[in-house]
C-alpha positions, 0 to 999 in steps of 0.5 A: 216451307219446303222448296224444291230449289234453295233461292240462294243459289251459293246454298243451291250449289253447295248442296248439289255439291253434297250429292254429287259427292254421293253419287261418285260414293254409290258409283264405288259402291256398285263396282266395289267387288270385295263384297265387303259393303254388302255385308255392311248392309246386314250389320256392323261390328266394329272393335272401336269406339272412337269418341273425338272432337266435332272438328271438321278437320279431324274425320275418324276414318281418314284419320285412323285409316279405317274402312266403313264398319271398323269405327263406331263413331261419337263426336262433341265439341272438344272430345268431352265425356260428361257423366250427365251427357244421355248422348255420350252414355247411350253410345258407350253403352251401345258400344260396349255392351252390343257391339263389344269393341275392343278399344274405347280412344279418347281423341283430342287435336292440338289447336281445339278451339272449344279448348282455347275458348274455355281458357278465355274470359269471353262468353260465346252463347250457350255454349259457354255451359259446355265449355265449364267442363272444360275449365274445371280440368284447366281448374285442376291443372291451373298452376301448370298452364299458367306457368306457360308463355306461349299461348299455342302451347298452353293450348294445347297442353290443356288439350292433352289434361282434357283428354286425360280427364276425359279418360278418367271419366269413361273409366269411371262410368259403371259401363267401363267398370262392369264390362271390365268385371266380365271381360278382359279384352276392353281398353280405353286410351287416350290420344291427341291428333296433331292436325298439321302433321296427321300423327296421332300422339299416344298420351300414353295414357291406357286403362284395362281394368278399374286399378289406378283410378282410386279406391273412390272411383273403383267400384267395390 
């Protein structure tokens, strides 16, 4: 039942908070004179698709010091691109074949915790369907992260293979493929956020074109 007033007043005062923030926003707004928000009200046309993890801690724009506009945005827990996934899909789509960006970043962070998660034994609920994904790369990769002691690190070292995998997934999907075959401007990168510094890590990871995924992945 609707309520005009939270009855716990810590809910009330948070989301008070919220628009409050919202009102120094439309303040910026009203006094920007670039002219760059009335624009933004007719369309958008960002170069990027920025798809990361649903982490609070990792906003894209702060991040990548991007204004409004110039990052079109999916977010997940761990940065998953899941080839059965109607959501990740649909945005790609949109992304790639309407919007036309230019980059596709994959973009994990060191210290994950849907990462740590799916290298424990734990169940968590229905998440832990979610996180499979995720210990089928660590499956791949076993011998590697087992071989490590420290527990941060072999975090994070499956934070880097994910995102590779997760690369590898976007390359394979017939959206990159047949973009690919009409452009030669679309690329697709893979990246890890290192929280505690801001940097953000190249993998080194970059795909243009269908070449070095396999003759099974490639589409003829």
């Amino acid at each position: 039942m609707y309520k005009k007033h939270l009855e716990n007043p810590e809910l009330q005062a948070g989301f008070e908070k919220i628009l409050e923030g919202n009102k120094q926003w439309m303040k910026l707004v009203a006094e920007d004179t670039t002219g760059r928000f009335q624009q933004l009200a007719k369309g958008q046309s960002p170069e990027i698709l920025w798809i990361g993890c649903a982490d609070s801690r990792v906003p894209a724009n702060q991040i990548t010091n991007t204004l409004p506009g110039e990052v079109f945005v999916h977010r997940n827990i761990a940065n998953m691109c899941v080839h059965s996934d109607m959501n990740m899909l649909s945005v790609l789509d949109y992304a790639v074949n309407v919007l036309k960006v230019k980059h596709v970043i994959v973009a994990g962070h060191y210290g994950c915790g849907g990462v740590a998660a799916a290298l424990s034994r734990k169940q968590f609920g229905i998440i832990d369907n979610w996180l499979c994904h995720i210990k089928d790369v660590y499956r791949f990769h076993s011998e590697e992260i087992d071989a490590i002691q420290d527990e941060e690190k072999k975090v994070n070292r499956l934070v880097e293979l994910n995102v590779a995998e997760q690369v590898s997934n976007l390359c394979s999907t017939s959206i990159i493929q047949n973009a690919w075959k009409e452009r030669d401007d679309l690329a697709v990168h893979g990246v890890v956020i290192d929280i505690a510094t801001g940097k953000i890590v190249d993998l080194d990871i970059t795909f243009t074109n269908s070449e070095g995924l396999g003759k099974v992945l490639a589409f003829a």
